[in-house]
N, C-alpha and C positions, 0 to 999 in steps of 0.2 A: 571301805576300811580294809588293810590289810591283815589278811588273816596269818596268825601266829605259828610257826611252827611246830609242828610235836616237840615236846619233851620228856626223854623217860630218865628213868634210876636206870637202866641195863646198862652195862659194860660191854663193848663190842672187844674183843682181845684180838686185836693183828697178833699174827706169825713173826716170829724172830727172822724167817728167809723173805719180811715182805718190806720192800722198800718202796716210799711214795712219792712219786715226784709229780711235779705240775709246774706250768708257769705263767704266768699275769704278765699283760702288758702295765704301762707306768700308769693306770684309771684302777688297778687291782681286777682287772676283767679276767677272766681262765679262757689261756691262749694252747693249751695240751694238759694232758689231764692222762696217766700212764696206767696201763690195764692194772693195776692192782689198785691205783688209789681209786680208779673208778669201782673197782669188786669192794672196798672197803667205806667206802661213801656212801654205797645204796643209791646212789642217783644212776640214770645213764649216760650215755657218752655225750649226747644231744644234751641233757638238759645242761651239762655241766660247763661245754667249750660256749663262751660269751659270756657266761653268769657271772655276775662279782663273786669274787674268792668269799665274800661274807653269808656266800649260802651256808657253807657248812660250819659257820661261826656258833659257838655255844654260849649261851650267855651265862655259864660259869666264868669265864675268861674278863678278868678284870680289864676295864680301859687302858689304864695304864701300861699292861702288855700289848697293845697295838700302838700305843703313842710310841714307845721304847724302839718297836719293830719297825716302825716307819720313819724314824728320825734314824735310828743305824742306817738301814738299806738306803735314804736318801743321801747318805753322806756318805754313801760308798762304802760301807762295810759288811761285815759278814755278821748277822742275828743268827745267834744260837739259842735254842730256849726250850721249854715244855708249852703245848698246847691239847688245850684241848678240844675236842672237834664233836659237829655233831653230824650222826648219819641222817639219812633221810626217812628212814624212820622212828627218830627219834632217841634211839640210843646215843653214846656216846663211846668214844676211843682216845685214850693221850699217844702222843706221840713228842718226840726229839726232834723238833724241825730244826733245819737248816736253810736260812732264806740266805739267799747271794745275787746280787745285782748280776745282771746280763750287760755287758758292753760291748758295745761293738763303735769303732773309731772313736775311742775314749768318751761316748754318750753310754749312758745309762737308757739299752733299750724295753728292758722288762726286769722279773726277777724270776730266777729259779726256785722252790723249794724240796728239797728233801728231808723225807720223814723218815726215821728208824722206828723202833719198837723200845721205850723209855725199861727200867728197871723199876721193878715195884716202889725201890726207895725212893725214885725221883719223883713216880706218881703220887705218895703219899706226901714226899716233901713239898712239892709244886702245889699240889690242891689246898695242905694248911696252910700254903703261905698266899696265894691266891685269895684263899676266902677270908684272910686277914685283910689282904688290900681292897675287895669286893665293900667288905662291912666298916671301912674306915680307922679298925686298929692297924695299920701295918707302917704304923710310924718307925721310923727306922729301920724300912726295908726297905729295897728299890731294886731296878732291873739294869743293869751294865751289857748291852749288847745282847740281850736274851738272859742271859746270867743271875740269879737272886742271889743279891749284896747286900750286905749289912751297911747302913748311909753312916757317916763319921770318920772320924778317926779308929776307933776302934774296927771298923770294916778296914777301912786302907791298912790299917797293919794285919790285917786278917787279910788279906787279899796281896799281902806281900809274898813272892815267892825266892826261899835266898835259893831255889835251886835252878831259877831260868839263868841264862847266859848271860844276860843284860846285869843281874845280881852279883854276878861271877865277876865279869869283867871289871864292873865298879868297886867290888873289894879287893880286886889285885890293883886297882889305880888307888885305890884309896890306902893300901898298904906300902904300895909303893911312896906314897906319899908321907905318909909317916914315919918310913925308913928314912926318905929324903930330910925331915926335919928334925928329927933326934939323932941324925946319924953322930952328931958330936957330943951328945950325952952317952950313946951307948958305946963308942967305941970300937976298935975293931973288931973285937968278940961278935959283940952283939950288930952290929953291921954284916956279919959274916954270918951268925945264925940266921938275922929279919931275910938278908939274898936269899939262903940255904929255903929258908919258909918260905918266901914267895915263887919261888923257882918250882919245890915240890907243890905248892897251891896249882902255878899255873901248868905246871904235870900232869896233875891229875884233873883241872878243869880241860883241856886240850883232849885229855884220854878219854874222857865222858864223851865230847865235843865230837872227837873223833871213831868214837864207837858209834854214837847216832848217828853221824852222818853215813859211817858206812854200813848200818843197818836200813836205813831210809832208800839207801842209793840202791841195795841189795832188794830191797821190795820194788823200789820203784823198777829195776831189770826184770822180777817177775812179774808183773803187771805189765809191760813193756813188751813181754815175750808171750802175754795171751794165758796166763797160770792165775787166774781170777779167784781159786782155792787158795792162792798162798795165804798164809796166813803171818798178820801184819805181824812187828817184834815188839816187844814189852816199850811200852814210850816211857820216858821220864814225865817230869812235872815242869819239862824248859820247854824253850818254842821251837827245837826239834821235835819233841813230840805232840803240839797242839799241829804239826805237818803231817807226823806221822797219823794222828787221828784225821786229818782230813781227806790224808789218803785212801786211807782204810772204811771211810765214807765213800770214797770218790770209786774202789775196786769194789765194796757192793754196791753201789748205783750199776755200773758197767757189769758186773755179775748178772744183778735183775734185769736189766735192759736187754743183756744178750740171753736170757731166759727166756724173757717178753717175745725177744725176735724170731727166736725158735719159734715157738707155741705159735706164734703167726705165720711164719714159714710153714710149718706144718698145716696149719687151718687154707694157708692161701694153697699150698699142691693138692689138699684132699681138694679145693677148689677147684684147680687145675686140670685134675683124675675127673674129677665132674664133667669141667667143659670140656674136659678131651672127649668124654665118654657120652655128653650130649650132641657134639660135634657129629661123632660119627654117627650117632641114633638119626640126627639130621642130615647127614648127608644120604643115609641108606634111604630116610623117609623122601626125601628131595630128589632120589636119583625112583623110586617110587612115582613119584609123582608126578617125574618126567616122561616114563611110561604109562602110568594112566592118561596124561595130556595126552602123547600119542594116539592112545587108541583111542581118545576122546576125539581128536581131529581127526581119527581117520573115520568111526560112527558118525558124527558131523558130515564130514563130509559124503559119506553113503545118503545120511538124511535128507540131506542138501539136494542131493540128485535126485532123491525118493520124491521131495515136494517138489521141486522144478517140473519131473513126469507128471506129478499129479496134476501141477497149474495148467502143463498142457494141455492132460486129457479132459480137466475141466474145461477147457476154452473149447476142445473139439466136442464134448458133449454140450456145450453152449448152442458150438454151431448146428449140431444135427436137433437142439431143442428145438431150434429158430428156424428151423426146415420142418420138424415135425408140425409145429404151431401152423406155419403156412399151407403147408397140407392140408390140415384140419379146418383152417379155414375156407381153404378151397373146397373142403367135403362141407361142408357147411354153406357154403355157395350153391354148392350143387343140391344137397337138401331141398335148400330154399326153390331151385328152380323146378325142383320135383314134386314141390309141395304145388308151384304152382299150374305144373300139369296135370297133375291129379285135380287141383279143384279146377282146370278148365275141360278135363273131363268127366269132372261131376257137371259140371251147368252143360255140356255136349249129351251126356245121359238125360239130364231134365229137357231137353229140348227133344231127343227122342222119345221120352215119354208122354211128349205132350204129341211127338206126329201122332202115335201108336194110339194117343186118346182118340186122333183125331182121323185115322184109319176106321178106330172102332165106333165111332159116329157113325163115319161111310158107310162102316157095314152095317150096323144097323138100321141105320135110314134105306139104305138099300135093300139089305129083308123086308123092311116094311113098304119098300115100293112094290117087291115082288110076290108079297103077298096080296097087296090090291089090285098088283094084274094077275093074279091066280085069278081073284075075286072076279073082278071083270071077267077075265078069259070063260071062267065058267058060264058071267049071262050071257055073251054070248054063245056058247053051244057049243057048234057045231064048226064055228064061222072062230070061234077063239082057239082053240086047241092046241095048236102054232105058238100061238103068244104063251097060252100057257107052260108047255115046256118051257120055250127060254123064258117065263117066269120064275119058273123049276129052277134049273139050272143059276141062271142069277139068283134064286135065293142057297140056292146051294155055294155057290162062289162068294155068297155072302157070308154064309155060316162059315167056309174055310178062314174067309180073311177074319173075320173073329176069333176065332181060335186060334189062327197066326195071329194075331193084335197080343192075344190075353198070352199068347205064350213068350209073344217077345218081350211082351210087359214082364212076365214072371224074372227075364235073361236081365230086363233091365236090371230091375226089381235089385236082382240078386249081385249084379255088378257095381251097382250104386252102394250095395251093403260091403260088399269087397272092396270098390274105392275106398268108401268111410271108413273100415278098419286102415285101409291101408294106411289113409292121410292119418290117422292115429298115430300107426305103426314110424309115420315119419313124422310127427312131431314130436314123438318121443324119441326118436333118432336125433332128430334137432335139438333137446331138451340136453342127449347125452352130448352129445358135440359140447353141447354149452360147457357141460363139466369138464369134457377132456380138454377142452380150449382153457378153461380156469386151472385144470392141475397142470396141463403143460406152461400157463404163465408161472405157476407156484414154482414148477419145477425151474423154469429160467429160473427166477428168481434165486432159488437156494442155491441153484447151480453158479449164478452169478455174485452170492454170498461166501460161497464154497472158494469163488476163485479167488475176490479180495482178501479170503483167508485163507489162500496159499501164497499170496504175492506176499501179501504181512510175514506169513513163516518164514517165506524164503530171504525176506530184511531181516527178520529178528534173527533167523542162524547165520545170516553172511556178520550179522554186528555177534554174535553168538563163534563164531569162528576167527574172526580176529580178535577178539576176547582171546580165546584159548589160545590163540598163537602171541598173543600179548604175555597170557600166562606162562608160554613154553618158554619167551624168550628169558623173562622174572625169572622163575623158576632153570634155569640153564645158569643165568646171573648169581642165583642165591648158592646156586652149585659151586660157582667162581668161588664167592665170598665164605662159603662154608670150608672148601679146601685154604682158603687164603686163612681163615681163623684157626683152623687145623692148623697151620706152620707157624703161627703166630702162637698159637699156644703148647705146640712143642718148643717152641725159643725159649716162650716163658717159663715151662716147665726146669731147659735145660738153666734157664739162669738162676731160678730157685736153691737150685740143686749146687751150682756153684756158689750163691750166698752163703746155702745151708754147709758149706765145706768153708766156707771164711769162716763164719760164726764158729762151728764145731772145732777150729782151731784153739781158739778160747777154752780154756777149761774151766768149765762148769759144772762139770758132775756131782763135783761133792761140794760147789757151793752155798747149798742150803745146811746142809750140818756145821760149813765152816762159820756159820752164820751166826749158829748158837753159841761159838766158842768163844767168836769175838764178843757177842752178846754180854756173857757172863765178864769179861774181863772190863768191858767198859762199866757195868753198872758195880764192880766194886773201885774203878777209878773215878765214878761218881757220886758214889758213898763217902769218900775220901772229901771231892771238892763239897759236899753239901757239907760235909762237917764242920767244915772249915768255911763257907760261907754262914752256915747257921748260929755258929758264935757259941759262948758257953751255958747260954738260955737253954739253947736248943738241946746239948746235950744233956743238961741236967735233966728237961722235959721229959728225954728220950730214955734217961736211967730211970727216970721215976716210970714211968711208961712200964719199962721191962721189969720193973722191978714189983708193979701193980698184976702183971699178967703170971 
């Protein structure tokens, strides 16, 4: 369900210097909407262009006044009327619209409206008669083109004007005509006075006739000539003056328009001062940034050379790994063949200690021989003694080679305990090998880690360097484009500046107080027509009224 607009009791009061204009294509859609109807609307500029004109519709505003408004405008003429309107929120503003068809190649492409600032007596007279027609009393009222008429006869003679020119004209043909037909009762006399009277009649309708035109033509030269202050000349009640009132519409619309254009002209140079002033903030930052690229390509490239050296010296520290490794293992070879001459001369020490056992057998078997030829040599006598000595003696060459046995045994002894630490000492040489041989793989390794993460650096800063030289060339470009906007908006600047010297041609200055003048003069020229549309009702109403207060 759609939800209802606000409604309030507040009075929004537009300015006597605000004039509203918008215009609707032929669906009543808002196709421009003009900075002050949008400041008086409450909406913004978005919500308003495409919205049917019935957003700011108030449903004080009787049907009848849109049936009226839309049967003028489609038949091609001009609706003048009071409206009342609502803001967005929710207040309310009357105004003096002016709706006028748009043509273009004799079609009716949209319409225009212009609003004024109504007179209190029109707002008071429009709302009682409004809410006459709203509640169903407004019998014998109607709306003529915007206009509140009284329906009959008595309105058509009430809406008679003997002072338009149309009026004029038909009483000098209508008295001429009357000359023409009594001219044979009145006689020459009176033939010569009805001339003499119709002559001065059409004197002084001529002299009227020709006063307004050439106060019309006088305004319309200073409106012509850019003088938007002039102010319009008193109109009459004929249809020179419903021109001259339309005019005096038409020089403040053109007044406010050329207000609107200023205040925009001004908003778009303070714009202008801006871009010029961010232009250069960017050009200074861009020409910046083209020396940091610089010395961003020129560190890149030191970088660049930095890691290439390093991929080198990782590759030559590769190779002296791959040298050291093979070293190592060849001392680890060598190790191994030391390990195994040492244990083939530990089992060459066990085999001499087994001669040395087997010395010290000899020798003892041999002391023992040479003891039982002692033994012998003593029985016999005399006849042994001989034997006995080299008994002697071979057991003394026995005792020495025992003593050389037990002492080469100790040399063994002690070089066997010297291998055995040795062969320790080299298995634990063999043990360390192992580790050096495992850090020197670790170390490839890292070293070989090392390199495929200098070859990676050295892709990433070569794509890393044309980068940056992608960015100098961008950056050099945006330099173009920043100068090129520079010129572009000193152009625009200079042609601001010549607008703001058309428009300033126009005078405006003292268009807003000439605003108020016209102001007051119209709302006693439609105090005038409401009295006269209002009937003798109205005025009695209106004595008893003042006459109550």
């Amino acid at each position: 369900m759609r939800n209802k607009p606000p409604v309030t009791d507040r009075e929004y009061e537009i300015r006597d210097d605000q004039n509203l204009i918008s215009r609707t294509d032929l669906k009543g859609r808002i196709t421009y909407a003009s900075p002050t109807f949008v400041e008086v609307s409450g909406f913004d500029h978005d919500e308003l262009i495409g919205a049917p004109h019935s957003l700011i519709r108030h449903p004080d505003m009787p049907e009848e006044a849109f049936a009226n408004l839309w049967d003028t405008i489609q038949a091609g003429d001009i609706w003048t009327g009071m409206v009342k309107n609502r803001r967005k929120d929710g207040d309310y503003y009357w105004v003096r619209a002016h709706v006028v068809p748009i043509q273009e190649n004799g079609k009716v492409q949209g319409y225009t409206s212009v609003r004024v600032k109504p007179t209190e007596a029109e707002k008071t007279f429009a709302e009682r008669t409004y809410t006459r027609l709203r509640s169903g009393k407004g019998r014998g009222i109607g709306l003529d083109r915007g206009r509140i008429v009284r329906r009959g006869i008595i309105g058509r003679l009430s809406r008679f004007n003997p002072f338009s020119i149309k009026s004029s004209v038909v009483l000098l043909a209508l008295l001429a005509v009357l000359l023409t037909t009594l001219g044979d009762r009145l006689g020459v006399p009176g033939q010569l006075a009805g001339s003499l009277l119709m002559l001065t009649l059409a004197g002084l309708c001529y002299r009227r006739i020709a006063r307004s035109v050439d106060r019309t033509r006088r305004f319309a030269m200073q409106i012509a000539a850019g003088n938007l202050v002039a102010e319009p000349p008193s109109t009459g009640r004929d249809e020179l003056g419903e021109i001259i009132d339309a005019m005096g519409i038409m020089h403040r619309s053109l007044a406010n328009i050329s207000l609107d254009i200023q205040k925009m002209l001004n908003e778009v140079d303070q714009d202008t001062q801006s871009l010029l002033q961010n232009n250069e903030d960017l050009a200074s930052r861009t020409e910046q940034q083209a020396v940091c690229l610089q010395e961003t390509a020129a560190s890149m490239e030191e970088l660049t050379t930095t890691v290439q050296q390093n991929s080198s010296n990782t590759v030559m520290a590769e190779q002296h790994a791959g040298s050291a490794r093979q070293e190592v293992s060849r001392s680890e070879e060598d190790v191994r063949g030391l390990v195994e001459r040492m244990q083939q001369i530990t089992a060459s020490a066990g085999k001499m200690a087994e001669a040395i056992g087997v010395i010290d057998s000899i020798a003892f078997q041999t002391n023992l021989l040479a003891l039982n030829a002692s033994i012998e040599a003593a029985r016999a006598g005399e006849h042994g003694r001989g034997f006995a000595v080299v008994a002697k003696e071979v057991r003394t060459l026995a005792g020495q080679a025992a003593a050389s046995a037990e002492q080469i045994k100790r040399l063994v002894d002690g070089s066997l305990a010297e291998i055995d630490k040795g062969e320790r000492q080299i298995r634990q040489l063999e043990c360390n090998n192992q580790g050096v041989i495992q850090a020197v793989a670790t170390i490839n390794q890292l070293i070989e880690e090392i390199a495929i993460a200098s070859r990676e650096q050295a892709q990433g800063l070569q794509q890393i360097n044309g980068a940056v030289s992608e960015m100098d060339q961008v950056t050099q470009q945006n330099a173009s484009r920043v100068q090129h906007s520079a010129e572009v908006n000193t152009l625009l600047a200079g042609q601001v500046n010549a607008l703001r010297n058309a428009i300033c041609s126009l005078r405006v200055e003292g268009a807003r107080e000439h605003v108020s003048r016209e102001q007051r003069f119209k709302a006693r020229k439609a105090r005038q027509v409401q009295q006269e549309a209002s009937g003798p009702s109205a005025l009695d109403e209106r004595r008893s009224n003042e006459q109550a207060a």
